[in-house]
N, C-alpha and C positions, 0 to 999 in steps of 0.2 A: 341496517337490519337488526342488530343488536336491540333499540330500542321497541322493536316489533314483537318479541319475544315474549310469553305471558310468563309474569310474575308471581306474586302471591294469588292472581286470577288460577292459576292453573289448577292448585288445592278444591276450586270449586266447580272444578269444567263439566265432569263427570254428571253432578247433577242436573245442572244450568243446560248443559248439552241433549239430557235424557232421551228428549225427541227424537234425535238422526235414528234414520232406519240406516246402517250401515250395509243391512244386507244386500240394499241394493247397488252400492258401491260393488259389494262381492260379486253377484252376479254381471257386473259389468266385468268385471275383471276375468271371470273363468274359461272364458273362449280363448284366450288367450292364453293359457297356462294349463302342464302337464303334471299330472302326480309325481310330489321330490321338486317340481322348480323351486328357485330360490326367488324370493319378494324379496326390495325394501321399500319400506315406507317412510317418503318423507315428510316433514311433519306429523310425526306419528302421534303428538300427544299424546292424552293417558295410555294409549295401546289396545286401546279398544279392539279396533279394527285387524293389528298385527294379531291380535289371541285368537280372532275369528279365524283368519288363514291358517296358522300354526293349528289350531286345532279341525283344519279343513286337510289338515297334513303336508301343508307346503314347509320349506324351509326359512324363518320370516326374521328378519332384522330390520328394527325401528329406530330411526335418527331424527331428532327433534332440538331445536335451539334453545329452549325451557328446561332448565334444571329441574322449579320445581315441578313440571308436568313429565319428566321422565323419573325421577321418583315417585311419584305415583304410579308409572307404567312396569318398573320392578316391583314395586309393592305386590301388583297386579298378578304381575306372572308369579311372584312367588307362591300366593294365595291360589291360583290354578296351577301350580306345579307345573311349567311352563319353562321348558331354554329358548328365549328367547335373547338376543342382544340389544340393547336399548344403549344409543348414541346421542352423548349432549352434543351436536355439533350447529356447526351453519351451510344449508343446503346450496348454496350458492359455495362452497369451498370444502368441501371434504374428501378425506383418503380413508377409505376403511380397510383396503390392500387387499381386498377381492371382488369379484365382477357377479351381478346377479343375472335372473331369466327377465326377471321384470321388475320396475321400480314404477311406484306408485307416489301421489301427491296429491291428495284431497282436500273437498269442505274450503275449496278456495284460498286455500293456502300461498299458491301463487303471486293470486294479489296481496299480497304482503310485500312482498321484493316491488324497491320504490324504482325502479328505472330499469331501461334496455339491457345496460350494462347488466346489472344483478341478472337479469332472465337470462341473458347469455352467460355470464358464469357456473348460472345453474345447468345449464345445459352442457357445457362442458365438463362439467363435475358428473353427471348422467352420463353423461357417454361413455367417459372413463371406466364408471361401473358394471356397465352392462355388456353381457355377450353378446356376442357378434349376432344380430338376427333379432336381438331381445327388442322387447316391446317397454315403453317409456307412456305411463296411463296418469291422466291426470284433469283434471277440470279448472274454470277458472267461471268467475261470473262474469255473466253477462249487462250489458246495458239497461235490459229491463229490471234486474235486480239492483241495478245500481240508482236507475232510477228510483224504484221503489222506497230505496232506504237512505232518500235524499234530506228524509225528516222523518226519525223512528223513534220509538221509547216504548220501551221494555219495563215496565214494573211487576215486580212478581217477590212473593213470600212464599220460603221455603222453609222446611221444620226448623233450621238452626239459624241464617239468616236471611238478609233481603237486599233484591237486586235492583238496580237501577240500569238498565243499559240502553244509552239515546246514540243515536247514529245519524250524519247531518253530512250533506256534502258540505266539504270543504273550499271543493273548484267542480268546473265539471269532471274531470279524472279522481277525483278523493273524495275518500268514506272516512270519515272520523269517527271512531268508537270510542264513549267514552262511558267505563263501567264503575260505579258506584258499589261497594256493599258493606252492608252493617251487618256488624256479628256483635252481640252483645253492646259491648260499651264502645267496641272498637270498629271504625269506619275508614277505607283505603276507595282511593279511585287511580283508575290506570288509564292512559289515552294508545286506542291502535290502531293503525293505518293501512286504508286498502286502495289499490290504483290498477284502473280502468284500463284491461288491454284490448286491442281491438285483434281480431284471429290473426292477419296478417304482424303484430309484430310478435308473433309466438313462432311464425318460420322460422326452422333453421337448417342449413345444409348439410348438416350430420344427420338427419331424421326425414324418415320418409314417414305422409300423414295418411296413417291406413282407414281411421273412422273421425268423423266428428257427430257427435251427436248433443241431442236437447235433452235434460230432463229425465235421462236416461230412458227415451226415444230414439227409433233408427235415424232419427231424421232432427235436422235443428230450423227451429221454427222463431220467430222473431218475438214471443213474447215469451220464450223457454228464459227460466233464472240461473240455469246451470249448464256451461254446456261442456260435455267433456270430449275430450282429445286422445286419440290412441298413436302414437308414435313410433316407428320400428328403428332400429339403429343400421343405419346403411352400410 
């Protein structure tokens, strides 16, 4: 997991990322949560998302494996005047010593964790957290996005600098990311890895499966690239 983690990529996520409409991540989430529940979000990067809820008024704790994309995510809150908690950890193994309402996990985050194993650790790390009844909300790609980005490239110029990002299966289960970028005189490439679940191995017998959906559609459709998962804690 360790090497999955973004690096000096992280300093530039915010812009590179611009696009995501998070909001509708939000709206997925709000049927399920009451005014005061507690969120965390795992893989929270810059904190985007955690500052939306917190300032939607929930109670929101961000845990992320990137140092430097959780310095950025304090940066953030300091700048919005924001208590939020922001956690360097590994979502497959954390103790934060208290339980939330719901724990969240986006932008495909998931496929990151290379094996069964890791999905199940994560999920026992989730359970651990969550109150009795709570909801575990999270997405993972799908096949056709996998296929999609079985041979991708990414070139784009931004005000400071420029990015290179080509994505290539590997096998059929693996996504190779591999990001390029130059700033000035200086040039870093980082390689990151994503693997192919199919819904069946995301079962698990601690969690009851209340929604899947496509695309943030009621319904999952076979050429949907995102499909998310709502899970209760039994």
């Amino acid at each position: 997991m360790t090497n999955n983690s973004y690096k000096k990529f992280g300093y530039y996520y915010d812009e590179v990322m611009a696009e995501l409409n998070y909001d509708l991540w939000l709206e997925f989430i709000e049927p399920y949560l009451k005014k005061g529940d507690s969120i965390l979000d795992l893989a929270c990067g810059s904190g985007t998302f955690a500052t939306m809820c917190k300032l939607k008024g929930f109670d929101v704790s961000g845990l992320d494996l990137s140092e430097s994309i959780i310095e950025i995510a304090n940066e953030k809150k300091k700048i919005n005047r924001l208590d939020i908690p922001f956690y360097v950890a590994d979502m497959t193994n954390f103790n934060l010593g208290k339980k939330f309402n719901v724990i969240t996990c986006f932008f495909d985050s998931v496929n990151f964790l290379k094996d069964k194993n890791q999905i199940n650790k994560m999920f026992d790390s989730v359970y651990r957290h969550l109150e009795n009844g709570g909801y575990f909300i999270f997405d993972i790609a799908s096949k056709a996005l996998f296929d999609e980005y079985a041979m991708n490239e990414k070139i784009e110029d931004y005000e400071t600098f420029k990015i290179n990002w080509t994505t290539k299966k590997t096998s059929p289960t693996t996504l190779k990311h591999t990001i390029m970028i130059s700033e000035d005189q200086d040039v870093f490439t980082e390689n990151y890895y994503e693997y192919f679940y199919d819904l069946k191995d995301l079962l698990n017998k601690k969690f009851k499966t209340i929604k899947i959906a496509g695309d943030f559609n009621d319904d999952l459709e076979m050429d949907d690239e995102r499909i998310l998962l709502v899970y209760q804690k039994l």
